[in-house]
C-alpha positions, 0 to 999 in steps of 0.5 A, a space after each residue: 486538455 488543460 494540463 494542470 487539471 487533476 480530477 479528470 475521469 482519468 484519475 478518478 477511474 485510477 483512483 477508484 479503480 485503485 479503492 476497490 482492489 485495496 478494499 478486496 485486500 483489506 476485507 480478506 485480511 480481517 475477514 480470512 482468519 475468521 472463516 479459516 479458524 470458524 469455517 475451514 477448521 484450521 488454527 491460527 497458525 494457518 490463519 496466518 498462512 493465509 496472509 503468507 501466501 498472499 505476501 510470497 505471491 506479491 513479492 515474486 510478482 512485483 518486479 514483473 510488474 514493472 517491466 510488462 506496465 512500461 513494455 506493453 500497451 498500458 490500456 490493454 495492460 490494464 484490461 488484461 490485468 485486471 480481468 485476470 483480478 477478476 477471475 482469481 476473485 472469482 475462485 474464492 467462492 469455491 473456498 467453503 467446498 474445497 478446504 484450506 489447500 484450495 484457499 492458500 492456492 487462490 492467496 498466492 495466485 491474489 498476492 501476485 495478481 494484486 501486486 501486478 493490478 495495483 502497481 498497474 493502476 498507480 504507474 498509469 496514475 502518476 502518468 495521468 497527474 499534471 508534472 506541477 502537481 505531481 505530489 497532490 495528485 499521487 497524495 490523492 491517489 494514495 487516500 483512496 486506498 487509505 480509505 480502503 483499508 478502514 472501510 474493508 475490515 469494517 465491511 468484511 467483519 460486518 458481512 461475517 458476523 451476519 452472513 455465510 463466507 460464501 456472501 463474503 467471497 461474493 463481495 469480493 467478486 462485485 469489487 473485483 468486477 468494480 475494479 475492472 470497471 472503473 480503470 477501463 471505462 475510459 479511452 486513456 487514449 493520452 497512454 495508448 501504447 506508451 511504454 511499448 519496446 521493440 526487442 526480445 525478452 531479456 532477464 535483465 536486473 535492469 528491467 525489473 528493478 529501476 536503479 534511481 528509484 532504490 535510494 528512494 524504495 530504502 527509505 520508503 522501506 525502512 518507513 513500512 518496517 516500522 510501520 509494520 509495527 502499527 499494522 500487525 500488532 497495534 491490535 495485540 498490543 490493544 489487547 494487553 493495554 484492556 484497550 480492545 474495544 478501541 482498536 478500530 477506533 484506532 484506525 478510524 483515527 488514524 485514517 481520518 487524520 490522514 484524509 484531513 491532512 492529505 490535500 495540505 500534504 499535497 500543496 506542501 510538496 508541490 509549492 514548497 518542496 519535498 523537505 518541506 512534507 518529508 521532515 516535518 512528516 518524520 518528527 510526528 512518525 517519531 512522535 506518533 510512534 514514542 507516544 504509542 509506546 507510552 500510552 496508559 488509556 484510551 486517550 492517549 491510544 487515539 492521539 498516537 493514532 491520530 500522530 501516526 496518521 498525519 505523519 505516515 500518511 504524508 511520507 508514503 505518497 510523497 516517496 512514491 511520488 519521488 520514486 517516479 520523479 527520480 526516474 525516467 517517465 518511460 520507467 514510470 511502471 518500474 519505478 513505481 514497482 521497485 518502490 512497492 517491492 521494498 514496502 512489501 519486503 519491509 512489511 514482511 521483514 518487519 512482522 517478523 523481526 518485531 514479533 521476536 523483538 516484541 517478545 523478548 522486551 515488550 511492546 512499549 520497547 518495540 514501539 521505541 525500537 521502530 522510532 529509532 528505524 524512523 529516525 534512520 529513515 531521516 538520515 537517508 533521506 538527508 543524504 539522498 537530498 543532499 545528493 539529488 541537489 548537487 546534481 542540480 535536481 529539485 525533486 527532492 
């Protein structure tokens, strides 16, 4: 195999495979409130357990996911994984008969089986992608679950204005069997057993957490605690601004801004270096999210988004790609977990302190609070480089 080839059915199983386990995600995101409040009989406050579940049981797994991706078989990792996706997809079509308990039960055991699938198929990706062209590999990888997130809300939304939740769940179950598919219909006989340790099972730090990736997973953090704010109340702010029926545009955008920009992003890395993506990708974050907070119509709403995309959208696969660089490539899954684990803290922490932020002095403050953690994010990532050059590296 020609060493600098990247689109091989290697990578497209991953990246695919990678594409429908973030669409099961997505879809279940917009979708669950509607079935829980309209179906189950709950409330919101349970709509927004529904979410919790799926993060607590993401958080607990994530660390695991690392040490059994570099100590197992990564193949039969990935078929056991996956099958296990699968059949926790499959509960769901029992929700409707079972209540609101049943359904919070499948959430956490989906958080902790989707941490481990997707930190899975993205360490066996970044194995896959050519040394050289390590940054537009993972900047591809990562644009099918951007896609993901823009297709699955449109798709589940879709399906339950016109049809029961059991047709819904059933569409999470094709995706599911999908995202097993793509990932195992390869040999990955380059992979076969790589990662595998003799020795007995220890509870380590050292086997869950990669050391040299946390320098890398802070900054990605503070990244997605500020992105948080696009997230979760970019829809709530719409709705305060009369802006409503542009909110999906507004991911629309976003996500397009980030398709077009992706392959440039990817070559930028590779051949001029990180500095070249992450400074430059850090001004327009600041930009997008200054300019969001200052937004009096539509246009400037979809301009913001269309600012955020190109800005976040380079900085989130560039940092997953130094996480693995950084670190050895026999601790590629640890790596690559560390890294997801800080996102999914700072996600988390950061929908819960902006919503008290939000409330007490108000969206637009909120968006320029976050641009300031956007800015840290800068600083870090100065002092990371600086130090990663004195020790003679250039991955950074």
């Amino acid at each position: 195999m020609n060493n600098q080839v990247l689109w091989t059915l290697e990578f497209l199983g991953m990246s695919a495979s990678s594409f429908f386990q973030y669409m099961t995600h997505y879809a279940l995101i917009a979708a669950l409130p509607v079935v829980v409040i309209g179906q189950l009989g709950g409330n919101e406050w349970q709509a927004g357990l529904a979410m919790t579940f799926f993060q607590i049981g993401a958080v607990l797994f994530r660390p695991l996911a690392g040490k059994w991706i570099d100590q197992f078989d990564k193949k039969r990792m990935l078929f056991a994984v996956l099958a296990v996706f699968f059949a926790v997809s499959v509960m769901y079509l029992g929700v409707t008969g079972l209540g609101l308990s049943f359904l919070l039960l499948i959430r956490f055991l989906h958080g902790g089986v989707f941490a481990v699938g997707s930190t899975a198929v993205a360490a066996t990706a970044a194995l896959i992608v050519p040394e050289q062209r390590k940054g537009e590999g993972i900047g591809y990888f990562a644009m099918f679950s951007t896609l993901a997130m823009v297709v699955g809300p449109f798709f589940s939304l879709t399906l339950i204005s016109h049809y029961t939740p059991e047709v819904l769940f059933a569409s999470v179950v094709v995706l599911a069997a999908l995202a097993f598919w793509t990932a195992n219909r390869n040999t990955l006989d380059g992979l076969a057993g790589k990662g595998k340790k003799p020795g007995g099972r220890s509870l380590r730090w050292h086997d869950f957490i990669e050391a040299r990736a946390l320098p890398v997973a802070f900054i990605g953090g503070l990244l997605f605690f500020a992105y948080a704010g696009v997230l979760v109340f970019v829809p709530i702010y719409a709705r305060l601004l009369e802006l409503t029926q542009y909110t999906s545009l507004f991911f629309a955008v976003y996500a397009l801004s980030i398709v077009i920009t992706r392959p440039l992003v990817g070559r930028v890395f590779d051949r001029a270096g990180m500095h070249m993506v992450v400074y430059p990708g850090i001004m327009l974050f600041v930009l997008g999210l200054v300019c969001l907070s200052r937004v009096q119509g539509a246009a400037g709403f979809l301009i913001a988004a269309a600012i955020i995309g190109v800005g976040f959208g380079a900085l989130s696969p560039t940092f997953q790609a130094l996480s693995v660089q950084v670190s050895p490539s026999r601790r590629a899954g640890v790596a690559t977990s560390t890294y997801f684990l800080a996102l999914d803290v700072s996600v988390g922490m950061g929908s819960f302190f902006l919503s008290f932020l939000a409330a007490g002095v108000g969206y637009r403050s909120m968006y320029l609070f976050t641009a300031l953690v956007v800015g840290l994010a800068a600083v870090a990532y100065y002092n990371l480089r600086r130090r990663l050059v004195s020790r003679g590296g250039s991955a950074a």
